[in-house]
Backbone atoms as SQL, in Angstrom:
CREATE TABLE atoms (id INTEGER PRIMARY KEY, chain TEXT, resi INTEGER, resn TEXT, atom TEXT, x REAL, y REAL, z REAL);
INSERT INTO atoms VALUES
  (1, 'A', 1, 'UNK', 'N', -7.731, 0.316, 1.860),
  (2, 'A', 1, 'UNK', 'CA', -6.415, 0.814, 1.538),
  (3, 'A', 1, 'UNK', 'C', -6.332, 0.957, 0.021),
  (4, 'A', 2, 'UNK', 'N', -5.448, 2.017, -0.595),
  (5, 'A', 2, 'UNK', 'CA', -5.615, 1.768, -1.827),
  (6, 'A', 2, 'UNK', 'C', -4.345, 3.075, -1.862),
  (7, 'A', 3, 'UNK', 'N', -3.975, 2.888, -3.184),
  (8, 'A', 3, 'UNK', 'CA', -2.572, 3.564, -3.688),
  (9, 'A', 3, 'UNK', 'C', -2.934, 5.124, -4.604),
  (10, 'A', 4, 'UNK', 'N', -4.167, 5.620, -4.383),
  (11, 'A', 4, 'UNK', 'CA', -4.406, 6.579, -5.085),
  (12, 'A', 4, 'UNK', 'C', -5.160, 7.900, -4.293),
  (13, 'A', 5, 'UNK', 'N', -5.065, 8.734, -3.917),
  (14, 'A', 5, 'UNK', 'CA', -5.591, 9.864, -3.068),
  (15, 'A', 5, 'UNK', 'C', -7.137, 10.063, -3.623),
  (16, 'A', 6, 'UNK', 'N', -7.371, 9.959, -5.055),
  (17, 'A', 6, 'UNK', 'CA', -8.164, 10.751, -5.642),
  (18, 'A', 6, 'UNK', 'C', -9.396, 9.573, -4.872),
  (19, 'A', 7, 'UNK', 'N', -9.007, 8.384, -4.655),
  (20, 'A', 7, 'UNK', 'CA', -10.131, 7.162, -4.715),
  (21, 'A', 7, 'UNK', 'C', -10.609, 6.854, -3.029),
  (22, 'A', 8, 'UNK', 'N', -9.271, 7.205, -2.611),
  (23, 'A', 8, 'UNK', 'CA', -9.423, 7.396, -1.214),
  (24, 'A', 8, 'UNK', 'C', -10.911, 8.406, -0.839),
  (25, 'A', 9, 'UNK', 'N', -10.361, 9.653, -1.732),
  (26, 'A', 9, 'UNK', 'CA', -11.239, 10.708, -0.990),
  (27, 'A', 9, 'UNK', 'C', -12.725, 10.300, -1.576),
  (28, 'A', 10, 'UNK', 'N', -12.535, 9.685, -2.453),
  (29, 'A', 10, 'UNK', 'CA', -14.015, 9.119, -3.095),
  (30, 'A', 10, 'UNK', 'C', -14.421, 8.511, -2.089),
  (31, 'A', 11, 'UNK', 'N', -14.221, 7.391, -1.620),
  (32, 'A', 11, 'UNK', 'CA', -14.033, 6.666, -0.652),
  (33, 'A', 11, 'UNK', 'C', -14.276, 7.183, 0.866),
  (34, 'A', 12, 'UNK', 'N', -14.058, 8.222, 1.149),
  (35, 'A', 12, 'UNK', 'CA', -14.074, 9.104, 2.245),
  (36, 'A', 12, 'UNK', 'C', -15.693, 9.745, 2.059),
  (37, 'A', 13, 'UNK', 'N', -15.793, 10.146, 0.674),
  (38, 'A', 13, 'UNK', 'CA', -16.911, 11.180, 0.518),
  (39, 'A', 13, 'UNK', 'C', -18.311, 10.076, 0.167),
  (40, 'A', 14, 'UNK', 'N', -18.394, 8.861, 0.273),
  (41, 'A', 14, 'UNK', 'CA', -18.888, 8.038, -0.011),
  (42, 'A', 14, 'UNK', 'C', -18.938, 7.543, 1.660),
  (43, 'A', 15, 'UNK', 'N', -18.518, 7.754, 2.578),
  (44, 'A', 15, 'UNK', 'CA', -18.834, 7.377, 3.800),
  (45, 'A', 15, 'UNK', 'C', -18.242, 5.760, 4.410),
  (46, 'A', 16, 'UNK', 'N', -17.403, 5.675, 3.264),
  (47, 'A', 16, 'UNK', 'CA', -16.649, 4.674, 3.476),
  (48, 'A', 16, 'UNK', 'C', -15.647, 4.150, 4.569),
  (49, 'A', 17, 'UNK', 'N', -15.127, 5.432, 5.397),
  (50, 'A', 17, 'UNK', 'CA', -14.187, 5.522, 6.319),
  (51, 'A', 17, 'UNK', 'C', -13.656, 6.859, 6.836),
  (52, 'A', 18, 'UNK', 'N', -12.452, 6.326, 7.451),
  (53, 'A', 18, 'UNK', 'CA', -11.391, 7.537, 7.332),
  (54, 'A', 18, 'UNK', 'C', -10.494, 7.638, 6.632),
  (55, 'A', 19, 'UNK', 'N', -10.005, 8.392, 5.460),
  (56, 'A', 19, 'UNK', 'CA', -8.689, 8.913, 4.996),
  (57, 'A', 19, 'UNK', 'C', -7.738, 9.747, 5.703),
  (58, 'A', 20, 'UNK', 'N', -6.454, 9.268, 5.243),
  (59, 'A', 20, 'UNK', 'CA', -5.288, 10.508, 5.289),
  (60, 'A', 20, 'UNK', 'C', -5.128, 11.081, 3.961),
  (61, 'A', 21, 'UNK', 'N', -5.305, 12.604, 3.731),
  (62, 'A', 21, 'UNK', 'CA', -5.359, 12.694, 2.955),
  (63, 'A', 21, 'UNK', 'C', -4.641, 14.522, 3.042),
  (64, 'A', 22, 'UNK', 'N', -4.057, 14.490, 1.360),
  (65, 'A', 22, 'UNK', 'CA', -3.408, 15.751, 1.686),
  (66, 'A', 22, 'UNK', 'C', -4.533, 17.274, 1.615),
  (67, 'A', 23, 'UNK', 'N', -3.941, 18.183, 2.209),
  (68, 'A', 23, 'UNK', 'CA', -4.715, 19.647, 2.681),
  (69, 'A', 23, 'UNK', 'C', -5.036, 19.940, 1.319),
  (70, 'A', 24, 'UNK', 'N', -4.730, 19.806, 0.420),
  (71, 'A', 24, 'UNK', 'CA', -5.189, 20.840, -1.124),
  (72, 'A', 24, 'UNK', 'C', -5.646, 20.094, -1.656),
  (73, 'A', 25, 'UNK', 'N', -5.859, 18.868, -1.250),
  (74, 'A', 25, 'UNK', 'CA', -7.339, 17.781, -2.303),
  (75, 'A', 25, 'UNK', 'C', -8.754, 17.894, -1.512),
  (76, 'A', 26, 'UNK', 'N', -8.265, 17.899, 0.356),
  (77, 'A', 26, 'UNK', 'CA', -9.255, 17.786, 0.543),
  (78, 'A', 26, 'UNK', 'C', -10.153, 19.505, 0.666),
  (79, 'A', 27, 'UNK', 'N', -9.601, 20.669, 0.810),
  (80, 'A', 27, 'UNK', 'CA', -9.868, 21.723, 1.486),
  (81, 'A', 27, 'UNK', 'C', -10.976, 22.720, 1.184),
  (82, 'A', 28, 'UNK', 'N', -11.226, 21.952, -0.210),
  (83, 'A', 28, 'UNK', 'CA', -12.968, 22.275, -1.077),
  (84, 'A', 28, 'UNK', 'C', -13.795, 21.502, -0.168),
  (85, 'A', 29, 'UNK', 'N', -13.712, 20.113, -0.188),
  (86, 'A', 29, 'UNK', 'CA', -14.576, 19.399, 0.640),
  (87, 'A', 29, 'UNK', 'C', -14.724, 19.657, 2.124),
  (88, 'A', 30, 'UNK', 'N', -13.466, 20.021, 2.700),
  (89, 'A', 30, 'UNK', 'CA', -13.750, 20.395, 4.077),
  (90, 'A', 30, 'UNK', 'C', -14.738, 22.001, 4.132),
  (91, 'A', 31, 'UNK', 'N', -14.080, 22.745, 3.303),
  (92, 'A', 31, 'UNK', 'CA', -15.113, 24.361, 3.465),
  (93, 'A', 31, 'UNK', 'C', -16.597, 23.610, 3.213),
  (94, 'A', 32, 'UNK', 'N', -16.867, 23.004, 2.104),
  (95, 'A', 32, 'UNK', 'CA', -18.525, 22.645, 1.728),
  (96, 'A', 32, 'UNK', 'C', -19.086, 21.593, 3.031),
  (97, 'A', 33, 'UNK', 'N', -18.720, 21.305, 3.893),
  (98, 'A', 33, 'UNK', 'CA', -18.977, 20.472, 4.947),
  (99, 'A', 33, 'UNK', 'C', -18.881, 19.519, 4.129),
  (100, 'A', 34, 'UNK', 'N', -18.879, 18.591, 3.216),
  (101, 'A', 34, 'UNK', 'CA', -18.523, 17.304, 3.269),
  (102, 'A', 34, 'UNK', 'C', -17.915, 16.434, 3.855),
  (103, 'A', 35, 'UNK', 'N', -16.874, 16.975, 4.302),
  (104, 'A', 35, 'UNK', 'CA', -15.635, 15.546, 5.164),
  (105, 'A', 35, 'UNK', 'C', -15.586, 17.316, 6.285),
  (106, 'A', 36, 'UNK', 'N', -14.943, 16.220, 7.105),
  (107, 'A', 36, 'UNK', 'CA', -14.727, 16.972, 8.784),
  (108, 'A', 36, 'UNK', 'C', -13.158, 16.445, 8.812),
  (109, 'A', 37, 'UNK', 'N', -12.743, 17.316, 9.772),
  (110, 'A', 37, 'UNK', 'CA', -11.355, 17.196, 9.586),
  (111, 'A', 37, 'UNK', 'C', -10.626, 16.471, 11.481),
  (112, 'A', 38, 'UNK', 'N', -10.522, 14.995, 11.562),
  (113, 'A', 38, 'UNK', 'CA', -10.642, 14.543, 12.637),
  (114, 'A', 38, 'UNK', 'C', -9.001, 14.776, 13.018),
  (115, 'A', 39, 'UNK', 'N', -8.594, 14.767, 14.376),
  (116, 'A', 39, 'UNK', 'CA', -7.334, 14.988, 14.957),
  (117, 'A', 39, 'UNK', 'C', -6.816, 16.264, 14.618),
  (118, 'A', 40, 'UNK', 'N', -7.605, 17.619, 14.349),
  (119, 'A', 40, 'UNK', 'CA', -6.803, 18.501, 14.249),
  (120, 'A', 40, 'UNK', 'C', -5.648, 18.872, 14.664),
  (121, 'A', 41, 'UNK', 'N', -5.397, 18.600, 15.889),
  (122, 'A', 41, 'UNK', 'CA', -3.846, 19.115, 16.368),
  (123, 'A', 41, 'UNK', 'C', -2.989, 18.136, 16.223),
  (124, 'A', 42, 'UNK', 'N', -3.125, 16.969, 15.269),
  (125, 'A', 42, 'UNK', 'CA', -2.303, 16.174, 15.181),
  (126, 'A', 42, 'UNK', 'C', -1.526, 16.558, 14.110),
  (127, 'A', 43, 'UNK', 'N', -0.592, 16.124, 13.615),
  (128, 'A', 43, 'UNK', 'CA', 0.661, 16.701, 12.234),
  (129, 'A', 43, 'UNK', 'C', 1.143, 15.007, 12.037),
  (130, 'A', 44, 'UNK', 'N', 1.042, 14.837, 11.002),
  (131, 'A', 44, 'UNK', 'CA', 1.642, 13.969, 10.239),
  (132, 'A', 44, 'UNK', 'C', 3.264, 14.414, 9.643),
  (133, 'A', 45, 'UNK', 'N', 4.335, 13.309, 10.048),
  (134, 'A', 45, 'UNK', 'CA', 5.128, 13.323, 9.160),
  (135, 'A', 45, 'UNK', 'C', 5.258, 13.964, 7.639),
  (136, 'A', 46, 'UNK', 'N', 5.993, 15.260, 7.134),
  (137, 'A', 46, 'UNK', 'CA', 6.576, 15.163, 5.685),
  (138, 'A', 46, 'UNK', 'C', 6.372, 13.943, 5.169),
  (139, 'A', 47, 'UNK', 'N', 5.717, 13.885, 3.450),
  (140, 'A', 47, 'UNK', 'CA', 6.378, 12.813, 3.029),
  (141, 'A', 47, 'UNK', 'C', 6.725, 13.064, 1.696),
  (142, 'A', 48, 'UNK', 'N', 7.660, 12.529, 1.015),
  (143, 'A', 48, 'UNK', 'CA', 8.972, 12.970, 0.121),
  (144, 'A', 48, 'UNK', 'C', 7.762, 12.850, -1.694),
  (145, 'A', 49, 'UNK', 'N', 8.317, 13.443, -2.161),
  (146, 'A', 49, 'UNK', 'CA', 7.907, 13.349, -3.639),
  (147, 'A', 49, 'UNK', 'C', 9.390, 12.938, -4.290),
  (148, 'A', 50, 'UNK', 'N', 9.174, 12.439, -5.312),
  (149, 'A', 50, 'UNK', 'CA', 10.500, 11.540, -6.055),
  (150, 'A', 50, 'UNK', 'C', 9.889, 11.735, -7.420),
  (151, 'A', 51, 'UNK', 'N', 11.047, 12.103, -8.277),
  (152, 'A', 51, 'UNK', 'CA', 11.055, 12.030, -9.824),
  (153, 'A', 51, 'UNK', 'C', 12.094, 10.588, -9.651),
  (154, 'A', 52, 'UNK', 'N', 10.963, 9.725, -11.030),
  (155, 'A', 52, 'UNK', 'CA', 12.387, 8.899, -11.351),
  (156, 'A', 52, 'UNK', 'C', 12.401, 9.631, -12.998),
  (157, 'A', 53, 'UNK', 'N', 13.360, 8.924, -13.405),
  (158, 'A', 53, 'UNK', 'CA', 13.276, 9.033, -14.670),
  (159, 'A', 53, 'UNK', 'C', 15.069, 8.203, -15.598),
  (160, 'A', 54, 'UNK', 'N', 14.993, 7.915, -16.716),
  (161, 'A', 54, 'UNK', 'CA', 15.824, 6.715, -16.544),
  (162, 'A', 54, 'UNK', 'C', 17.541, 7.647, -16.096),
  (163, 'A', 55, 'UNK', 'N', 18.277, 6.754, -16.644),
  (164, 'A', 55, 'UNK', 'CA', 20.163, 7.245, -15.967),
  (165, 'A', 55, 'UNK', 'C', 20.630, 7.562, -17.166),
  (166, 'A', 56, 'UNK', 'N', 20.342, 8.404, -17.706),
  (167, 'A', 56, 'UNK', 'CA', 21.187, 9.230, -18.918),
  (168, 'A', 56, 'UNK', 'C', 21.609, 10.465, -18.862),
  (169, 'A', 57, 'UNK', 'N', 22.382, 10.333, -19.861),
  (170, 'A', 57, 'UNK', 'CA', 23.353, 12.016, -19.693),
  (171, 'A', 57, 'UNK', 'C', 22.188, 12.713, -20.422),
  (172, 'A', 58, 'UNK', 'N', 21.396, 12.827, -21.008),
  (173, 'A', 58, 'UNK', 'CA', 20.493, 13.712, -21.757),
  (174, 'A', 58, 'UNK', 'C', 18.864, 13.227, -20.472),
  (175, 'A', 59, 'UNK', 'N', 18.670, 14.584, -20.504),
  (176, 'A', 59, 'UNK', 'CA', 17.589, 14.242, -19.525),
  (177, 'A', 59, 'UNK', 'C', 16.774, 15.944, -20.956),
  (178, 'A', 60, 'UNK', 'N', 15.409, 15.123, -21.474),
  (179, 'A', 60, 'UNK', 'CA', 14.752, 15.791, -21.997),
  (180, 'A', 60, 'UNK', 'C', 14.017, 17.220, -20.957),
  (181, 'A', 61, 'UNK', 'N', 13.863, 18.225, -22.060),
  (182, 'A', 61, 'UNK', 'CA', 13.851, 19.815, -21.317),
  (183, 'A', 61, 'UNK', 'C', 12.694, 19.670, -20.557),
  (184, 'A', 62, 'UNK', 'N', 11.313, 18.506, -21.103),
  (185, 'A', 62, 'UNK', 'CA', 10.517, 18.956, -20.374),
  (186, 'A', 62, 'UNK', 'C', 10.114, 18.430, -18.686),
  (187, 'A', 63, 'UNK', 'N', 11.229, 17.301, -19.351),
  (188, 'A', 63, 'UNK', 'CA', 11.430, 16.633, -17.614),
  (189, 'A', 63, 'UNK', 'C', 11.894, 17.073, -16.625),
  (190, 'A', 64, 'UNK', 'N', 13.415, 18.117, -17.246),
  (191, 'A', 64, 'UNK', 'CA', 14.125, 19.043, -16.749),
  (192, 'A', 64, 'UNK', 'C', 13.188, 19.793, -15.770),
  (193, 'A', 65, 'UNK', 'N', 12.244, 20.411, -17.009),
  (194, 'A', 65, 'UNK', 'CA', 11.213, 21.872, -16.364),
  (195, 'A', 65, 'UNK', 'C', 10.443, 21.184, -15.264),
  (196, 'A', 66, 'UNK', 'N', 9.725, 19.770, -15.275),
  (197, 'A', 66, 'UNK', 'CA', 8.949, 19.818, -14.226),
  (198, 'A', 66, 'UNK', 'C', 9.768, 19.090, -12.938),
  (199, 'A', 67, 'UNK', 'N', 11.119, 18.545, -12.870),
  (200, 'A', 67, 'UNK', 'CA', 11.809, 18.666, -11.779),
  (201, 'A', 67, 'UNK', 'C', 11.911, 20.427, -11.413),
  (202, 'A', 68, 'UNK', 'N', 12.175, 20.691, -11.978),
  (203, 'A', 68, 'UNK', 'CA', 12.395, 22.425, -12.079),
  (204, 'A', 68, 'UNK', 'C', 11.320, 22.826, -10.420),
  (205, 'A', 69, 'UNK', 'N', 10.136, 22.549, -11.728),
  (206, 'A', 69, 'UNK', 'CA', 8.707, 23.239, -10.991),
  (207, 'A', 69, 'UNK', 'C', 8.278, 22.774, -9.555),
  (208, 'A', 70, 'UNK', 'N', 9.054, 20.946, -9.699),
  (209, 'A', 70, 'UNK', 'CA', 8.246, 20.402, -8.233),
  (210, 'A', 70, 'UNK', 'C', 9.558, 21.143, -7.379),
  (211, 'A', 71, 'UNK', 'N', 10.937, 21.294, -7.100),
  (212, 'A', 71, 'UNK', 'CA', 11.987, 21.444, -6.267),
  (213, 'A', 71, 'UNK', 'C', 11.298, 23.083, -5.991),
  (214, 'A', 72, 'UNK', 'N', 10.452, 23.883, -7.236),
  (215, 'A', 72, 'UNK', 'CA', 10.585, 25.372, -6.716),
  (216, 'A', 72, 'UNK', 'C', 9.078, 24.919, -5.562),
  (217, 'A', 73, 'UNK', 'N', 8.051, 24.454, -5.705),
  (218, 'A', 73, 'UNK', 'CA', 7.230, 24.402, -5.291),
  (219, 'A', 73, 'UNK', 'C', 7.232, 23.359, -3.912),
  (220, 'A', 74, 'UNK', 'N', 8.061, 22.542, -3.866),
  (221, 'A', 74, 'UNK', 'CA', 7.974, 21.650, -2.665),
  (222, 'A', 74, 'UNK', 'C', 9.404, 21.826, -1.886),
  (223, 'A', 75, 'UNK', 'N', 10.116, 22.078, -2.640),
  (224, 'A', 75, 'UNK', 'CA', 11.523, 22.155, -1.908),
  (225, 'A', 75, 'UNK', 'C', 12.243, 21.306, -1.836),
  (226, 'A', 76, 'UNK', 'N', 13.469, 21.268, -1.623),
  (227, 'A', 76, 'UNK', 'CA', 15.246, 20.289, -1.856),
  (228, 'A', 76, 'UNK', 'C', 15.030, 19.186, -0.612),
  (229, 'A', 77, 'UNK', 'N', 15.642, 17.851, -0.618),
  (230, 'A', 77, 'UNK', 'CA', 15.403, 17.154, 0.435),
  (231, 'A', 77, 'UNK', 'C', 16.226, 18.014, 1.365),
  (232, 'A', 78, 'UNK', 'N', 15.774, 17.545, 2.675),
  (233, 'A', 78, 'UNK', 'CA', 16.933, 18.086, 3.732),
  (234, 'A', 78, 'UNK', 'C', 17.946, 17.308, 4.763);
């Protein structure tokens, strides 16, 4: 178990186990045959992405922009 995708898939590509792991980290490794993709017809739960950032009335532009970028690219909770 471990809290990082990138170490997981190390971990995966190292023959270590099975990962869950998301479609656009693994989808180089799956085309090159490296990792195989087990339970295909299965679907995993959404799971949420979260900005924190602290509770002020001034929220700097560039924090602004990349809430911006993740809401255009992942979308509003529902």
């Amino acid at each position: 178990m471990a809290d990082n995708a990138a170490s997981l898939l190390a971990f995966a590509l190292g023959g270590a186990g099975v990962a869950l792991l998301p479609a656009w980290l693994v989808q180089e490794e799956l085309r090159l045959g490296n990792l195989i993709q087990l339970l295909p017809d299965h679907h995993f739960p959404r799971q949420g992405i979260y900005a924190l950032y602290p509770n002020t009335r001034y929220i700097p532009e560039k924090v602004r922009a990349f809430i911006d970028f993740l809401q255009s690219r992942v979308g509003s909770p529902q």
